[in-house]
C-alpha positions as CSV (number, residue, x, y, z in Angstrom):
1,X,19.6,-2.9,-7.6
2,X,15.8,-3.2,-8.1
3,X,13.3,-0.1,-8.6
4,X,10.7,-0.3,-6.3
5,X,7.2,2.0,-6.8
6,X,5.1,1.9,-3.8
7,X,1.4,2.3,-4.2
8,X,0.2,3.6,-0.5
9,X,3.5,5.1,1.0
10,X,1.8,7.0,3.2
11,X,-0.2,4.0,5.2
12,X,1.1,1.3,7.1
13,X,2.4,-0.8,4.7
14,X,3.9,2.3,2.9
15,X,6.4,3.1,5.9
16,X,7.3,-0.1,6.7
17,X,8.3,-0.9,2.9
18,X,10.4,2.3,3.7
19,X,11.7,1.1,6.8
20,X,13.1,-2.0,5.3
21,X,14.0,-0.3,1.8
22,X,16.0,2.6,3.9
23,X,18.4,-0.9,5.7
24,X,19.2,-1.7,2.3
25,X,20.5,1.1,0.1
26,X,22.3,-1.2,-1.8
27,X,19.7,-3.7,-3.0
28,X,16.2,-1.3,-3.4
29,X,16.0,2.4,-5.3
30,X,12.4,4.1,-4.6
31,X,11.8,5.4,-7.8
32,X,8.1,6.5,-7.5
33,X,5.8,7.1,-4.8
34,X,1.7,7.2,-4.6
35,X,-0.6,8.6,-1.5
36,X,-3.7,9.4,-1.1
37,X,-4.3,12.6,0.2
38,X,-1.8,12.5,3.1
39,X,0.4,15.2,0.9
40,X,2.6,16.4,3.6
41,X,3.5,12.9,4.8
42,X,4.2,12.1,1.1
43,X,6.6,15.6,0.1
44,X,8.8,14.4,3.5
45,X,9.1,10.7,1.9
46,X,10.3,12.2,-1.3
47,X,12.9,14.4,0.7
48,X,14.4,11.7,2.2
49,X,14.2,9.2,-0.4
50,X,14.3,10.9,-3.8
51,X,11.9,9.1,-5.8
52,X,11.8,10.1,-9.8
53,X,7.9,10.8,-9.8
54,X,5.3,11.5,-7.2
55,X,1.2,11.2,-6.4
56,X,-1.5,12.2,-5.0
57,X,-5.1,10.9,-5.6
58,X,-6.0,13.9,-4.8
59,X,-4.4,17.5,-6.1
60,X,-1.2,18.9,-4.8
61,X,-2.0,22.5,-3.1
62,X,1.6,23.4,-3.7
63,X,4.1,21.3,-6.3
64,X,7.3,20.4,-5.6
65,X,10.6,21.7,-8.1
66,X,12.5,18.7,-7.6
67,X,10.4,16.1,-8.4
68,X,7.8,15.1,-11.2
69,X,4.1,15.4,-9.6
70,X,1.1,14.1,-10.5
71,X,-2.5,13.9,-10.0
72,X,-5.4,11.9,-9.6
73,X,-6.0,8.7,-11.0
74,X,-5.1,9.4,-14.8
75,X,-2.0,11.0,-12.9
76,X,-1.5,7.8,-11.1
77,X,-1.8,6.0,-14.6
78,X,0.4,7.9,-16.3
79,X,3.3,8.1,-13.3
80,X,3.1,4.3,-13.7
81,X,3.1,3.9,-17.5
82,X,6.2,6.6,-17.4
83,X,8.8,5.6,-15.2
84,X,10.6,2.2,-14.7
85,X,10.7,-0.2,-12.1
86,X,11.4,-4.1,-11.1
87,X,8.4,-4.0,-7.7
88,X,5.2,-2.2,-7.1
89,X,4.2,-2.2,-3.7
90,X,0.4,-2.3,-3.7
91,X,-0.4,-0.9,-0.6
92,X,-3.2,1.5,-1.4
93,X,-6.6,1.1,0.9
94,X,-9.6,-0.9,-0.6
95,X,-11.0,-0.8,-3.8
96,X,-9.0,2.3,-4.9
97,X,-6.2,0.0,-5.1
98,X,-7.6,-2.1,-8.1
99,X,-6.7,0.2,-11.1
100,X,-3.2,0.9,-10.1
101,X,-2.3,-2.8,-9.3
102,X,-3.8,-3.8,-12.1
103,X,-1.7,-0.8,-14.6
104,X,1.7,-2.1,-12.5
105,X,0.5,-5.8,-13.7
106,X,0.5,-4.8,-17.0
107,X,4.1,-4.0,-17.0
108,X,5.2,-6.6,-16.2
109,X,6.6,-6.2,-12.2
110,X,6.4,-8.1,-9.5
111,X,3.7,-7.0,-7.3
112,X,4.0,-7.2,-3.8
113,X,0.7,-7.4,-3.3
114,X,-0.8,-6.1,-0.3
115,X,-4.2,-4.5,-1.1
116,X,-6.3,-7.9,-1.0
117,X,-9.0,-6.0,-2.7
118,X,-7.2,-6.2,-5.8
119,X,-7.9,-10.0,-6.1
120,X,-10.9,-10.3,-4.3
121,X,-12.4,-7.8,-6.5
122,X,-10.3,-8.4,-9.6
123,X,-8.5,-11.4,-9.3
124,X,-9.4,-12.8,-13.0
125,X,-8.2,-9.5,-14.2
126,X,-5.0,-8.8,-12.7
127,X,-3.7,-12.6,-12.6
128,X,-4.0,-12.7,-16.6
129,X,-1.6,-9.6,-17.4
130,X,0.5,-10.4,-13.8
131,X,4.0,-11.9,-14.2
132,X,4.6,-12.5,-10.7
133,X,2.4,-11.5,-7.6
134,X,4.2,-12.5,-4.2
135,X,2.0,-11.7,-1.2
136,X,2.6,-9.4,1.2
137,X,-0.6,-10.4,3.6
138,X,1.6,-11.9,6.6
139,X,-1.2,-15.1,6.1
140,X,-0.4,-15.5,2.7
141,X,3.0,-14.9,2.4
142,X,3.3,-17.8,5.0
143,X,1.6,-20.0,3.1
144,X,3.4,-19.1,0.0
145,X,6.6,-19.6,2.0
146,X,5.4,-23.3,3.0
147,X,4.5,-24.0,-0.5
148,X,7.9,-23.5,-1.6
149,X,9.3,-26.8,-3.4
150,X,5.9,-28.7,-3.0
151,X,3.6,-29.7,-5.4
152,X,-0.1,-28.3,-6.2
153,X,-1.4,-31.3,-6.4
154,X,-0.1,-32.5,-2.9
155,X,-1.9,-29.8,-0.7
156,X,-4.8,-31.1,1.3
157,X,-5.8,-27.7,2.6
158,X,-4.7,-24.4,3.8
159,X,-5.5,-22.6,7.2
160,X,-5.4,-19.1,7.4
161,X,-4.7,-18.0,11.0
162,X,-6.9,-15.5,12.3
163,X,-6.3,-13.0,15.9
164,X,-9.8,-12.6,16.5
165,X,-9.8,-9.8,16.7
166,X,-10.8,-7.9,20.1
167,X,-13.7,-8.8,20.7
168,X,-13.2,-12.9,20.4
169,X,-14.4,-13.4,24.3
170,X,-17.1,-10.4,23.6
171,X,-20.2,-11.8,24.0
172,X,-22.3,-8.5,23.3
173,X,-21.7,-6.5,20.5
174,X,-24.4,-4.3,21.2
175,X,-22.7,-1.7,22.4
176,X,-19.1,-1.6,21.1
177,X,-17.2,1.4,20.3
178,X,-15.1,3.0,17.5
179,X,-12.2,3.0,20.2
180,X,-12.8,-0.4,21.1
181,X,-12.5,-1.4,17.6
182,X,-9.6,-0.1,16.5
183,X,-7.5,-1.6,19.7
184,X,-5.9,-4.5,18.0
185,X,-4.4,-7.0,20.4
186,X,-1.3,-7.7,18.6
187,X,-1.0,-5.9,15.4
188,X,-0.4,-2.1,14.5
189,X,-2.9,-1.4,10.9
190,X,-4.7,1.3,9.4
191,X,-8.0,2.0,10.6
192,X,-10.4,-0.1,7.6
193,X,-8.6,-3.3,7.8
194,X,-8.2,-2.9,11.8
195,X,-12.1,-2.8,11.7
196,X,-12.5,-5.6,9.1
197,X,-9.8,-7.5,11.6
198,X,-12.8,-6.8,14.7
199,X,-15.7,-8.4,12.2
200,X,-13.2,-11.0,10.4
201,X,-14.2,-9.3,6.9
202,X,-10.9,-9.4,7.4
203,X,-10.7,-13.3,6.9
204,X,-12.9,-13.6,4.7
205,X,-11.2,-11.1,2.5
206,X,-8.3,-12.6,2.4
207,X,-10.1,-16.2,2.2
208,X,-11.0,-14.9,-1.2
209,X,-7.5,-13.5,-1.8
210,X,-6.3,-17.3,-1.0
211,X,-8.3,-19.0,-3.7
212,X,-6.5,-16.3,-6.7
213,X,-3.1,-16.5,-5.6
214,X,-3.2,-20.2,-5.0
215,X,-5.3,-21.3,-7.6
216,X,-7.7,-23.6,-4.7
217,X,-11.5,-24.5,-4.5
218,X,-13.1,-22.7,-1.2
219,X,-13.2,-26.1,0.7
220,X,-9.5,-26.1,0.6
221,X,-9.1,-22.8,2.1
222,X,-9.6,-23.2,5.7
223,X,-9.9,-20.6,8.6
224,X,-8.7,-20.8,12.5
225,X,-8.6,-18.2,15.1
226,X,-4.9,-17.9,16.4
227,X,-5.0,-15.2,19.3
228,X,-1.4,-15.1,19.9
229,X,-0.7,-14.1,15.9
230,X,2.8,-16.4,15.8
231,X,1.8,-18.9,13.7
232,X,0.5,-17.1,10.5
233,X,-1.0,-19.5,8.4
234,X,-0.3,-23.6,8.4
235,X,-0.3,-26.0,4.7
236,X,-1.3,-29.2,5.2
237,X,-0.5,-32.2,2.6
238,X,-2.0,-35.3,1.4
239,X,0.1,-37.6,4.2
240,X,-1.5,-35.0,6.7
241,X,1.6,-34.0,7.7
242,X,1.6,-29.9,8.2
243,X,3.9,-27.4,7.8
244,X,3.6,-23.9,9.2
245,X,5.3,-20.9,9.3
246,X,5.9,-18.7,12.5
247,X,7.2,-15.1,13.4
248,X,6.6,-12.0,15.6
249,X,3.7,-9.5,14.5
250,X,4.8,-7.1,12.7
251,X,4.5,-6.7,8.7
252,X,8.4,-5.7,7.9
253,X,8.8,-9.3,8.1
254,X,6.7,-10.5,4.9
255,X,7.5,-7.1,3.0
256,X,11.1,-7.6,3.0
257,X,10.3,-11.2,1.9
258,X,8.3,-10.0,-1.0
259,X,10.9,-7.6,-2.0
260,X,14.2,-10.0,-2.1
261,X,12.3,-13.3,-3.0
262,X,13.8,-16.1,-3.5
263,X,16.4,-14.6,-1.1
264,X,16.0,-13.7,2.6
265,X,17.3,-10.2,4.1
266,X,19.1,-10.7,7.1
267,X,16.7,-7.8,9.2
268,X,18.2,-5.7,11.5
269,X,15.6,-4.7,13.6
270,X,15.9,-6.2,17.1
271,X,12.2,-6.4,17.9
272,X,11.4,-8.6,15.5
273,X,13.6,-11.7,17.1
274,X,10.8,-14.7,18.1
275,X,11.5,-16.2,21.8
276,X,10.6,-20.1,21.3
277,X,11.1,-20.6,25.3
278,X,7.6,-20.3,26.9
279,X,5.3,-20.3,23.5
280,X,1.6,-20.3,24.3
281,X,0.0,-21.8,21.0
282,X,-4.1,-21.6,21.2
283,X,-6.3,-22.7,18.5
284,X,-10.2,-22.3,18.0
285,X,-13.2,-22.5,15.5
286,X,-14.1,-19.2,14.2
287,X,-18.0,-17.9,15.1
288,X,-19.7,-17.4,12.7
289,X,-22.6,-16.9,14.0
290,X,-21.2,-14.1,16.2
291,X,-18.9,-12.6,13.1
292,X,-20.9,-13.2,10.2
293,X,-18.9,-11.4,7.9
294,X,-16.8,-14.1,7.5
295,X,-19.8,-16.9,6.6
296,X,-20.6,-14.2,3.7
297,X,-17.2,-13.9,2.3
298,X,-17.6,-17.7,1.6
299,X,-21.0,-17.6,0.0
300,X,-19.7,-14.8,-2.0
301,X,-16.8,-16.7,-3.1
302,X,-18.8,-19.6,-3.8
303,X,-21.3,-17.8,-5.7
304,X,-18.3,-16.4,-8.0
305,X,-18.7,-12.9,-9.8
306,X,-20.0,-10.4,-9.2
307,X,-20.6,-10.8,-5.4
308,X,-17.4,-10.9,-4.2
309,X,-17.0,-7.2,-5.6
310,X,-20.4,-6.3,-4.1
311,X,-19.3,-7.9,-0.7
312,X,-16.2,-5.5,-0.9
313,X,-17.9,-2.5,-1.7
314,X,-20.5,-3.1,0.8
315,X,-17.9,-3.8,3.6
316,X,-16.4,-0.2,2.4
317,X,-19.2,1.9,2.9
318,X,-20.4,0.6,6.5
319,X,-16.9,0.4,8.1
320,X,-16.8,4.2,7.2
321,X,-20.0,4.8,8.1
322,X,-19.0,2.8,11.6
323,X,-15.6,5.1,11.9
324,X,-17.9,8.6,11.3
325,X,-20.0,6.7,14.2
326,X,-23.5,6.8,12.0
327,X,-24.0,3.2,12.7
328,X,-23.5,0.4,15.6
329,X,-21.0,-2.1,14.9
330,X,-23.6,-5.0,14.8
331,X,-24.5,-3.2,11.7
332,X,-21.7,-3.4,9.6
333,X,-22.8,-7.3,8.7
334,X,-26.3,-6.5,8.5
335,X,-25.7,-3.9,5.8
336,X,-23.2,-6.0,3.4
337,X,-25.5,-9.2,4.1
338,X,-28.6,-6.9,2.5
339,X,-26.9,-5.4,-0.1
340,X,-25.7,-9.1,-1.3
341,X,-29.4,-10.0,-1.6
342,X,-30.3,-7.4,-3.2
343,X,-27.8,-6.8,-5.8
344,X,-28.1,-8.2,-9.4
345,X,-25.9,-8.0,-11.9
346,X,-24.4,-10.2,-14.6
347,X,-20.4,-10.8,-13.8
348,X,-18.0,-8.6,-14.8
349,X,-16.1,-9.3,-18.1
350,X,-13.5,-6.6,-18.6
351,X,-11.7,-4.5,-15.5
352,X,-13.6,-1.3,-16.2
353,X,-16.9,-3.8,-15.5
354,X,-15.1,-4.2,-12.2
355,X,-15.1,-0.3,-11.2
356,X,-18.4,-0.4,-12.6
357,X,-19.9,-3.1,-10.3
358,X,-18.3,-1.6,-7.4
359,X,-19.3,1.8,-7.8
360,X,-23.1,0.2,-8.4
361,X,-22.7,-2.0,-5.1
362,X,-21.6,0.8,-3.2
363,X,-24.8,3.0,-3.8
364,X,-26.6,0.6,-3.2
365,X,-24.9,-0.3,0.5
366,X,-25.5,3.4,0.9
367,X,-29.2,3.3,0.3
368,X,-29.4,-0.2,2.6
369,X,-27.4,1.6,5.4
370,X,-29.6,4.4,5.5
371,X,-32.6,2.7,8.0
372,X,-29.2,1.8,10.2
373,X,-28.0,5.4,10.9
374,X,-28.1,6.5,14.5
């Protein structure tokens, strides 16, 4: 039976690592769970599921007697150096994510990683003390399902499938709403990477994400838009013959891959079965001119540290400002794009350097967003 601590229980990821942990009593034990400040959400998940240790990033107003609590980030730290277990979930939302999958990496577990910030912001970090890091991103856990068996050396590229999001036939952006913004077509998120999904930061994130876990130059790492989200990402080889992986939109799929790798649970859950008969498969160019965000993910990651931290951290602080409706969607590139050129700093040579940068960047977005507010 494997331990499983998941980092995020609370968010989307978190209950549907629950959902598939809860089918399979016999083969997962939740021995730890962390949330951000969703405490009631998180006291109901113990309940049912009696972890060993709890957390909150933020402080409990009243502690449970049958379980170990802590608090805050050191609390988070110590929760993780304390108890034992085989799988941390990294689930937490943006860049508060970094620290805690970086202490799990530490330890030696498999992380089933899916807060891409970790990598794009830390990836030099967290892949030197990782053991094993099996994505949880339903693009890269496809391509790291098609990799399977092949060699490095014979990939020609990989494509990263991308929605588009809802505003792909939107040809003014003017005027878009929170609301609009959050309506996914196909898939069910939390609100940050929804919005990063409606810009294709997104994309680009995760483009960034591609070139840690797979160890490939940036001209390797292709993106298409894909609006029916069935084919999730495609490899293509040397003899230009491709191989792509395909299933229904919904995230239980690659989480219970991530947790029983190299073996396959046989999921019960009937809405997950793909009907072949009928398949409309549509394929396009991203615009980058129209979703820039994804153009500056690239020159970030060809520009190497520190900017893909800053590009992060800028991304942060707009799509919040966007959700509290204090700026225009258009803005959100503007402000990330401004902070990029404007930030200096030398790279980042230790993790703390990493929290450093980020925390810098983010002030700084602050300071650029300012002449956008509305």
């Amino acid at each position: 039976m494997k331990k499983v601590l998941i980092l995020g229980s609370t968010g989307s990821i978190g209950e549907n690592t629950l959902k598939v942990i809860e089918q399979f009593p016999e083969k997962f034990q939740v021995v730890g769970l962390v949330a951000g400040s969703n405490e009631n959400k998180l006291l109901r998940q113990a309940e049912k599921f009696s972890p060993k240790a709890i957390a909150l990033f933020n402080n409990f107003s009243s502690k449970p007697k049958n379980v170990k609590t802590y608090e805050g980030l050191e609390g988070i730290k110590k929760l993780i150096e304390e108890i034992d277990f085989d799988i941390a979930v990294s689930a937490i939302t943006g860049s508060a994510g970094i620290m805690p999958t970086y202490w799990c990496a530490c330890k030696g577990a498999r992380i089933a990683l899916a807060n891409k910030e970790s990598l794009v912001c830390a990836g030099k970090f967290i892949k030197e003390k990782a053991k094993e890091i099996i994505p949880v991103d339903s693009e890269h856990s496809a391509i790291f399902q098609c990799l399977q068996g092949e060699k490095k050396e014979n990939v020609k590229e990989i494509i990263l499938t991308a929605s588009g999001g809802p505003f792909r036939n939107r040809e003014n952006l003017e005027s878009v709403t929170v609301e609009e913004a959050l309506n996914h077509p196909n898939w069910s998120m939390g609100k940050k990477v929804t919005i990063d999904s409606a810009t294709l930061m997104n994309k680009g994130l995760e483009v960034i994400e591609a070139f840690w876990l797979f160890e490939l130059p940036s001209e390797k790492i292709k993106t298409v838009i894909h609006p029916q989200s069935i084919v999730h990402s495609l490899v293509k080889f040397i003899d230009n013959s491709v191989i792509a992986q395909m299933g229904t939109a919904d995230m239980k799929i690659p989480i219970a891959y991530a947790l029983s790798y190299p073996d396959r649970l046989p999921l019960p859950f009937p809405e997950l079965n793909l009907n072949l008969y009928g398949l409309n498969l549509e394929f396009e160019e991203p615009n980058t001119e129209k979703f820039p965000c994804l153009r500056l993910a690239y020159e970030s990651l060809k520009a190497g540290y520190p900017y893909p931290i800053v590009l992060n951290a800028a991304d942060e602080v707009a799509v919040e400002l966007f959700l509290n409706k204090k700026i225009k969607f258009i803005h959100i590139p503007a402000i990330i794009e401004e902070t990029l050129n404007r930030f200096n700093a030398p790279p980042p040579f230790s993790i703390e350097e990493v929290t450093e940068i980020d925390r810098r960047a983010k002030e700084l977005a602050k300071k650029v967003a300012g002449k956008y507010i509305v």
